[in-house]
N, C-alpha and C positions, 0 to 999 in steps of 0.2 A: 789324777795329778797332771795330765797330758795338758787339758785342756786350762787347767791353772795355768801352765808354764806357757803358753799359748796368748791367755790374755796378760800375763806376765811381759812378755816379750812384745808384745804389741804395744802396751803403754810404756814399755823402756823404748820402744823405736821411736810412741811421740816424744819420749822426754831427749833422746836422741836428735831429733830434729830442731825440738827448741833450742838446745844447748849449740847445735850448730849454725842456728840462726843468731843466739845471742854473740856468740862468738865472731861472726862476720858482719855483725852489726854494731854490738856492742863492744865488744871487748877492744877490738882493733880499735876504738876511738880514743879507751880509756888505758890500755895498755900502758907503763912505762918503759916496758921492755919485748921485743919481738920475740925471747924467750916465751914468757905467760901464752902468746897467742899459741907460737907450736906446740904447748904443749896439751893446751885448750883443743887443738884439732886432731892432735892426737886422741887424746880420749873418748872425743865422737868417734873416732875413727871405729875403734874398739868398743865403741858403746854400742853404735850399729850395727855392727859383723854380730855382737852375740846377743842382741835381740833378733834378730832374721835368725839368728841359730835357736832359741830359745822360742819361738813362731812352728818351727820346723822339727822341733826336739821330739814331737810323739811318734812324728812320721818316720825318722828315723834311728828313734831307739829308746825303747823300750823299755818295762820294770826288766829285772830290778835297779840297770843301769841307769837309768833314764832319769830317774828322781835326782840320783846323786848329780849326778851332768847339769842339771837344769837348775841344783843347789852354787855348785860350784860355777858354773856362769853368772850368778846372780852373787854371788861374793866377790866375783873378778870385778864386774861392771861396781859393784859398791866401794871397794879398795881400789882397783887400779884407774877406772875412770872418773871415780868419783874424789880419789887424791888430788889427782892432776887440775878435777874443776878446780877444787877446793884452793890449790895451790897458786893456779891462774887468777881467779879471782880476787884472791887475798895478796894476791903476789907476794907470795911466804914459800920459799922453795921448801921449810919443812912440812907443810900437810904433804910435800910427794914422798914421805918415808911411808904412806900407807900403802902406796901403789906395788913395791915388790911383791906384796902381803897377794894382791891381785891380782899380780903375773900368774905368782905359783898355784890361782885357785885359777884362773885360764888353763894354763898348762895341765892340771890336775882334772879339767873337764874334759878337755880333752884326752887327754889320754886315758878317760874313764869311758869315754865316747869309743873311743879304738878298741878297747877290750872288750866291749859292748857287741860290735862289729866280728871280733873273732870268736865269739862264742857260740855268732849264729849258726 
């Protein structure tokens, strides 16, 4: 599963990259409002931190931890950064009700990640 989360997070860094190219390319053209754009950078923001985390997840934490971490980052990056595209995009501030949904699966890898850490 290491090496899953591995090319997981490597193909979430290029979709990471795209979305931040669209977003300073795109978006800022089409924007109606400077709202969509911040929140559009936001979620790259957070889209690349936890692919580089999910790249780096075998090496730093392992079964039986590690599955769940690498589940819950991959929930975070679907709800909280994928609300926010969603939201920016459509400029519909309701697709961002997914995003709390996202925080708490962030927070919850994290902190599945930290447990992981004092048990070694």
């Amino acid at each position: 599963s290491g090496r899953l989360f591995q090319v997981l997070g490597g193909l979430s860094g290029a979709a990471a990259v795209g979305a931040g190219a669209y977003g300073s390319h795109g978006l800022t053209k089409r924007a109606s409002d400077v709202h969509y754009v911040e929140k559009w950078n936001l979620a790259v923001q957070y889209h690349m931190v936890h692919a580089v985390a999910l790249c780096s997840l075998p090496a730093l934490c392992g079964p039986p931890l590690g599955p769940a971490v690498g589940c819950a980052f991959l929930a975070g990056t679907v709800l909280f950064s994928g609300g926010l595209y969603a939201s920016s995009y459509h400029e519909d501030r309701s697709y961002g009700r997914f995003a709390p949904y996202g925080g708490m699966a962030y927070i919850a890898g994290w902190l599945l990640f930290a447990v992981g850490k004092l048990r070694r």
